[in-house]
C-alpha positions as CSV (number, residue, x, y, z in Angstrom):
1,X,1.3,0.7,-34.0
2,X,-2.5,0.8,-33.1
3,X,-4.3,-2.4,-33.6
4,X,-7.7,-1.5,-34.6
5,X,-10.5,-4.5,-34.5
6,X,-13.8,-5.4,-35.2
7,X,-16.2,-6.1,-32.7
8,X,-16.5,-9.5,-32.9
9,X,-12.3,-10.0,-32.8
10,X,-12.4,-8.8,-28.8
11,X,-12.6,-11.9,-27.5
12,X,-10.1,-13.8,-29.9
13,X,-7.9,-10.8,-28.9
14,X,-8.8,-11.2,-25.3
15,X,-7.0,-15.2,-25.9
16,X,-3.8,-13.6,-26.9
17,X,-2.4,-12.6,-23.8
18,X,-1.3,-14.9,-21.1
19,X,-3.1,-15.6,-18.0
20,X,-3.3,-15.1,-15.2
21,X,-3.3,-11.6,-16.2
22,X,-3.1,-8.4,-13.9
23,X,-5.2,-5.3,-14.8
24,X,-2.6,-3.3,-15.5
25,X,-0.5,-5.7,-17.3
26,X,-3.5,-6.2,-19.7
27,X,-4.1,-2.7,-20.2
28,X,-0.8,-2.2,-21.1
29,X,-1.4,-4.7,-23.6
30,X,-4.3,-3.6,-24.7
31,X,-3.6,0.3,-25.0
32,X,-2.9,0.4,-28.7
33,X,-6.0,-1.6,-29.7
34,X,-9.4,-0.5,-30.5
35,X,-12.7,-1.2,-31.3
36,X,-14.2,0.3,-34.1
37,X,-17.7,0.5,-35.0
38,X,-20.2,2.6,-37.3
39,X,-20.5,4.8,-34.4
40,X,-17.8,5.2,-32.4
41,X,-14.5,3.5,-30.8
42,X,-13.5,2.3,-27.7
43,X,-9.7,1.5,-26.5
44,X,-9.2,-1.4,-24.8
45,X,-6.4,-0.5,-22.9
46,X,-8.5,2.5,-21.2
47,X,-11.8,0.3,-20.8
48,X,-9.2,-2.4,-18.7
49,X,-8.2,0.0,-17.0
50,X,-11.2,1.1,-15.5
51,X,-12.1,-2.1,-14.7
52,X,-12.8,-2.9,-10.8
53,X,-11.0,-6.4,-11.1
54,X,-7.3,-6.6,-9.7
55,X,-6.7,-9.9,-12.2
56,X,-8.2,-12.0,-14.5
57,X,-8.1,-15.8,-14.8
58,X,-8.7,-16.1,-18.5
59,X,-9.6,-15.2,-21.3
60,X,-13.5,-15.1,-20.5
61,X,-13.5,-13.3,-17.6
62,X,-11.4,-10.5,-19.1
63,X,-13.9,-10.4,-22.2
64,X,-17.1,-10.8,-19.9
65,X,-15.3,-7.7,-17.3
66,X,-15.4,-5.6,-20.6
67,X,-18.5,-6.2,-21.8
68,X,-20.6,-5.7,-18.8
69,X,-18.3,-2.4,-18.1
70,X,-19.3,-0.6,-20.9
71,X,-22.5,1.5,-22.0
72,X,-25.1,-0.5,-24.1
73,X,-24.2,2.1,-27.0
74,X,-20.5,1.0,-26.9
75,X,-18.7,-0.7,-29.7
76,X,-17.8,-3.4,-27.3
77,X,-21.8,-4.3,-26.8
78,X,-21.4,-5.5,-30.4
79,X,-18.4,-7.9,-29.8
């Protein structure tokens, strides 16, 4: 079942999983959510998955890794 979210619920979703988190563990977790916006949608899971970091200490640093990964027309840029 696909989670989809608005783009201010990333981070609260981000707070969900238990830390410390490896990438791929949170990808896995994250690979039926996305983020929907008026022009477009992003997946989580994919976006983690792409991301340089090995692991992630919290909650923040996951959400911050995500941010700064995507393109400044991303859904995510809204979050």
């Amino acid at each position: 079942m696909d989670d989809s979210l608005r783009t201010g619920e990333v981070k609260a979703h981000c707070e969900r999983l238990e830390y410390p988190v490896m990438r791929a563990d949170a990808a896995a977790a994250l690979a039926d959510v996305t983020v929907d916006a008026a022009d477009g949608e992003t997946n989580l899971g994919v976006v983690v998955s792409e991301l340089d970091r090995d692991s992630f200490t919290g909650p923040n640093e996951l959400y911050d890794a995500l941010v700064s990964s995507v393109d400044d027309d991303s859904p995510l840029r809204g979050a």
